[in-house]
C-alpha positions in Angstrom: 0.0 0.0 0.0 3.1 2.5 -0.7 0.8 4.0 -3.1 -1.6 5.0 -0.7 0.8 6.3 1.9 1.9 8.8 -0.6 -1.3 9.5 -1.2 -2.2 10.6 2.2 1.0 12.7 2.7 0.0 14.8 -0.8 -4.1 14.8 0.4 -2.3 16.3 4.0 -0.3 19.1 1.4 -3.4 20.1 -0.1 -3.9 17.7 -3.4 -7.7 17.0 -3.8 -8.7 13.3 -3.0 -8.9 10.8 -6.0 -10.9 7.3 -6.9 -8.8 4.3 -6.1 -6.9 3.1 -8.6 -6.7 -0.4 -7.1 -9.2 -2.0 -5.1 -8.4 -5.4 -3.4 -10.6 -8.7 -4.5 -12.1 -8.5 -1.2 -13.0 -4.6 -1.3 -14.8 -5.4 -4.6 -17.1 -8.0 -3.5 -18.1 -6.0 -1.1 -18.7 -3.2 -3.3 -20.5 -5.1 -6.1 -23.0 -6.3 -3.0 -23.5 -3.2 -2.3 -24.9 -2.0 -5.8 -28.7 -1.6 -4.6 -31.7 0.1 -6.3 -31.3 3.5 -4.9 -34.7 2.4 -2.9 -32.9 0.0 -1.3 -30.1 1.9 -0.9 -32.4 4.7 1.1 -34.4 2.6 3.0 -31.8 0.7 4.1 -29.7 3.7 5.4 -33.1 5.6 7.2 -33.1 1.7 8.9 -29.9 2.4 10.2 -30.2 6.3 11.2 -33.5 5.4 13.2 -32.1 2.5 15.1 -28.6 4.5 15.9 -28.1 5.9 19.2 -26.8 9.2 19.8 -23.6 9.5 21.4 -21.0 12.0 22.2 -18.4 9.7 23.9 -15.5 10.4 22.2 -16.8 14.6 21.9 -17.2 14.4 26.0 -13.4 12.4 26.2 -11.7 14.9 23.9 -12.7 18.0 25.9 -12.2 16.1 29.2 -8.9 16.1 28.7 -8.6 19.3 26.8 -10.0 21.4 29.2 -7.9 20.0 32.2 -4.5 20.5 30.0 -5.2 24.2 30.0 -6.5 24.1 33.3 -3.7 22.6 35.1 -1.4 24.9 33.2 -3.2 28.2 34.8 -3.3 26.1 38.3 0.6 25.6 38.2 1.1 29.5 37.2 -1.4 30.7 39.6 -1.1 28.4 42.8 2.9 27.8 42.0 2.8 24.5 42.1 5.2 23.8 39.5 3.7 20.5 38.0 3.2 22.4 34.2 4.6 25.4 33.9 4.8 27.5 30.9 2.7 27.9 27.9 1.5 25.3 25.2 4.3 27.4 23.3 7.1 26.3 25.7 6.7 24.5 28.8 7.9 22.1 31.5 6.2 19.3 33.1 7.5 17.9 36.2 11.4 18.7 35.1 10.3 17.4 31.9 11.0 20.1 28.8 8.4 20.4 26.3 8.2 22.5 23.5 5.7 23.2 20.7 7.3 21.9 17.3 6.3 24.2 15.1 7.2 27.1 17.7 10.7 25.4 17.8 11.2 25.4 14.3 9.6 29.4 13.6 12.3 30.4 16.8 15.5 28.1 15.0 14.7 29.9 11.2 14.3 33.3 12.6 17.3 32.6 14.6 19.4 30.9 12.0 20.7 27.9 13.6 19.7 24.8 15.6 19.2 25.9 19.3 20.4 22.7 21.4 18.1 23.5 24.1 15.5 23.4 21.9 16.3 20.5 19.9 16.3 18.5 23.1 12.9 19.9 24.6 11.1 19.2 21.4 12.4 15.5 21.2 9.8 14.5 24.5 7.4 16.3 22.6 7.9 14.6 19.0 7.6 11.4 20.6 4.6 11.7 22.6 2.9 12.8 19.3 4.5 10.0 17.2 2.7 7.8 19.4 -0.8 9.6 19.9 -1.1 10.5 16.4 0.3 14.2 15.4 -2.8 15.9 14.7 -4.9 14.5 18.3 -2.7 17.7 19.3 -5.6 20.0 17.3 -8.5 18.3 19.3 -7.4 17.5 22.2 -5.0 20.4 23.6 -5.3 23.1 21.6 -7.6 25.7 22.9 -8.9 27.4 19.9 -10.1 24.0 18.7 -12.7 24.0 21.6 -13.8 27.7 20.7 -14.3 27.1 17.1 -16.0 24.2 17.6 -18.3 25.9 20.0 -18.4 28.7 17.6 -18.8 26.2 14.6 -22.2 25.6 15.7 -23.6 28.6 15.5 -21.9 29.0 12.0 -24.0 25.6 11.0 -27.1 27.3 12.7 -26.5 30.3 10.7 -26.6 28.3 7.1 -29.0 26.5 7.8 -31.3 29.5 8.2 -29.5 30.8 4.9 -28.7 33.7 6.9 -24.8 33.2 5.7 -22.8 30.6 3.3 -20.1 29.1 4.1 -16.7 29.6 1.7 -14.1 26.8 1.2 -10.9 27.7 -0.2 -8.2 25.1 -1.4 -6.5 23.3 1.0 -3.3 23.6 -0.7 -3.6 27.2 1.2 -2.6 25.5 4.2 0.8 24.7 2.5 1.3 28.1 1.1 1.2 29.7 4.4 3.2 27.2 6.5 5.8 27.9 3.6 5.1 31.4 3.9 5.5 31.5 7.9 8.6 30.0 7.8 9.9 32.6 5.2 8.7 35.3 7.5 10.8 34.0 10.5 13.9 33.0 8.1 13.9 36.6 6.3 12.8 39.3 9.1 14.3 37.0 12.2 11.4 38.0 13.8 8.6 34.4 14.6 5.3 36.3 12.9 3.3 33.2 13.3 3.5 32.9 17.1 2.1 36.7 17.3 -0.7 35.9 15.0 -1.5 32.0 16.6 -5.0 32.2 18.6 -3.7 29.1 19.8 -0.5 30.7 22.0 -2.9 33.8 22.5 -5.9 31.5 24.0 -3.2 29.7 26.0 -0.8 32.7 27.5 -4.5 34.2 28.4 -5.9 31.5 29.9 -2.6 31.4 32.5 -1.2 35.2 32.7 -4.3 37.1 31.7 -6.1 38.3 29.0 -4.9 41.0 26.6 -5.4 43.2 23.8 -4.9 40.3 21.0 -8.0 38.6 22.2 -9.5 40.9 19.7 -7.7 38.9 16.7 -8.9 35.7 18.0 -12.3 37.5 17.9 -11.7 38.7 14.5 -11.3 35.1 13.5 -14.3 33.3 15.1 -16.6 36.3 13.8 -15.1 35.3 9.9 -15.2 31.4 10.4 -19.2 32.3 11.9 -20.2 34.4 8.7 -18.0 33.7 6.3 -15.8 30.4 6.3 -15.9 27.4 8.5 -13.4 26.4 10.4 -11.2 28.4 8.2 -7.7 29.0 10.6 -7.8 25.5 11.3 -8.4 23.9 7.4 -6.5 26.7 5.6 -3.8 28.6 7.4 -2.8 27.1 11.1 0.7 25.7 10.0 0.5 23.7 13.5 -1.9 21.0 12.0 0.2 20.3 9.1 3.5 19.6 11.4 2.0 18.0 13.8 0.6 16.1 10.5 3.8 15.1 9.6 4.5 13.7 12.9 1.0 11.8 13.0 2.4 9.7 9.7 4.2 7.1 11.5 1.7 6.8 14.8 0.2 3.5 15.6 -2.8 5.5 16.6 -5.4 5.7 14.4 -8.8 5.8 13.0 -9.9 2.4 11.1 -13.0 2.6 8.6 -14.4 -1.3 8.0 -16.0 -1.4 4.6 -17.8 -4.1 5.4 -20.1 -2.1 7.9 -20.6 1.1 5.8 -24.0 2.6 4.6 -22.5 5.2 3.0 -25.0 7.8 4.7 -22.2 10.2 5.2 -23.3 11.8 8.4 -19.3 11.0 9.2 -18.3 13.8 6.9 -21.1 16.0 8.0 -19.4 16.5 11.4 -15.4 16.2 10.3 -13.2 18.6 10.7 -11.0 17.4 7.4 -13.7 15.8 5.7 -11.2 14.9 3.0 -9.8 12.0 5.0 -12.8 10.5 4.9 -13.1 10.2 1.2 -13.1 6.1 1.7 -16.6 6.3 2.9 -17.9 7.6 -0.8 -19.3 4.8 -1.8 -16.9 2.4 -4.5 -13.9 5.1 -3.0 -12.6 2.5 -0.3 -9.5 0.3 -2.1 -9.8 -2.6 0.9 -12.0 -3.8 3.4 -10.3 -2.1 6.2 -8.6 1.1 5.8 -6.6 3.3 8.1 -7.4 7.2 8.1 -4.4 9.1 7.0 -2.1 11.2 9.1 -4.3 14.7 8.6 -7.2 13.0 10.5 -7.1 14.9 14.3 -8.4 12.0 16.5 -11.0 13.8 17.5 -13.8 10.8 17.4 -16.6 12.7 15.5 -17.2 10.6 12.9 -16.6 7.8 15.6 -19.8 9.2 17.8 -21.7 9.7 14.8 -21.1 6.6 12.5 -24.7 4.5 12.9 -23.0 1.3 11.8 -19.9 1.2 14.1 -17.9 1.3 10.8 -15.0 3.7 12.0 -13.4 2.7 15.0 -10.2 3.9 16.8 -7.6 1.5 17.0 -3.7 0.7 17.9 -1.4 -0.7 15.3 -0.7 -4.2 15.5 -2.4 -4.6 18.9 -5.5 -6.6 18.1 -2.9 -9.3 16.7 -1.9 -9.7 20.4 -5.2 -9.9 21.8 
């Protein structure tokens, strides 16, 4: 499957999603059993939809754990008790060094050289998101994630009224402006992006205070409400696409089982990157079990809402051992 591992790495860079161009034996019985009237077809996914059960599981997990992070950085500043200290920029946990990788690499190119100090607190960091999956960084630390998913629902509100469309832009913009970012900070010595970041802004205001660039993070949810969804997060955070590239060799990862799939697409209603989830079109899925690729955040939407039970989180090679 080298040819689809490339092809997750180019959908992560912004290349638009294409049909299979080999589908296993397996995959295409499956598919050929699948070729129903489009009665059928209907009647067999409302079956599903009424009989599902509505869950946020994964939803209440994800901010569990996101909203203690942050927390127990402002409890360590405010009651000194040392256990995280620092920002999600730069921090320190228990002795331990930790900091952000794309922070490390904006403050090494607008420094022009590898800082040792930071090359060692970013290894902890690297490896914890190796394992996790790089991009479970997006949904369950970062802050703005929360607010523009709070936010996000009031933008869906808003369209379906048809009081506001939403505007998608190529994803390839994304690419541009990590690219662009890291010109920026190699040209002017100066890290632009970490000034501009609502997710360092939400985070240094959350333990120190708030401040006058609370008003750009404002700026931002008041576009992604009227104008774009979710746009910092799909089009110009360069965060998502490092911790991406992390996320390519983690054993962590989502797992969508053809052989369960209606092909309702409610999973893609409520994803963040809904082109990750392009095996779900129906006749798109090139084997009976395929792994999300590396751009997918972890978050467990589509998990919570899948009627079937057809995306499921798993661990590399540990069902062999059980």
């Amino acid at each position: 499957m080298k040819g689809r591992f490339l092809e997750q790495i180019m959908l992560m860079l912004g290349q638009a999603p294409k049909k299979p161009v080999e589908i296993t034996p397996e995959a295409q019985k499956i598919h050929k059993m699948k070729r129903l009237t489009k009665d059928d077809f209907e009647a067999m996914k409302k079956h599903v939809r009424d009989h599902a059960l509505e869950k946020n599981t994964w939803r209440n997990r994800r901010w569990t754990v996101l909203i203690l992070v942050n927390i127990l950085f402002t409890l360590s500043f405010w009651l000194d008790i040392q256990i995280l200290e620092g920002a999600l920029t730069a921090s320190r946990f228990v002795g331990f060094h930790l900091i952000d990788l794309n922070s490390a690499l904006q403050v090494m190119l607008a420094h022009k050289h590898i800082i040792v100090n930071l090359f060692i607190g970013t290894a902890t960091v690297f490896l914890l998101w190796a394992a996790l999956g790089g991009r479970s960084f997006c949904s369950w630390v970062c802050p703005y994630h929360l607010v523009a998913e709070l936010f996000e629902k009031l933008h869906l509100k808003l369209v379906e009224k048809k009081l506001v469309t939403d505007h998608e832009f190529h994803r390839g913009a994304r690419t541009v402006m990590w690219v662009l970012f890291s010109l920026l900070a190699l040209v002017t010595g100066f890290t632009v992006f970490e000034t501009l970041s609502p997710t360092g802004i939400l985070s240094r205001a959350l333990i120190y205070g708030p401040s006058l660039a609370l008003g750009w993070v404002a700026l931002l949810l008041v576009f992604e409400v009227v104008y774009s969804r979710r746009a910092w997060c799909r089009y110009i955070c360069p965060i998502g696409l490092t911790y991406g590239a992390v996320g390519v060799i983690s054993p962590v990862r989502v797992v969508y089982d053809l052989n369960h799939c209606f092909h309702e697409g409610d999973c893609r209603k409520v994803c963040l990157v809904p082109h990750v989830l392009e095996v779900v079109i129906k006749g798109r899925s090139p084997d009976v079990k395929v792994p999300i690729g590396p751009d997918c955040t972890r978050c467990g939407l589509c998990v919570d809402t899948c009627p079937s039970g057809a995306l499921k989180f798993e661990v590399k090679g540990l069902n062999k051992l059980l």
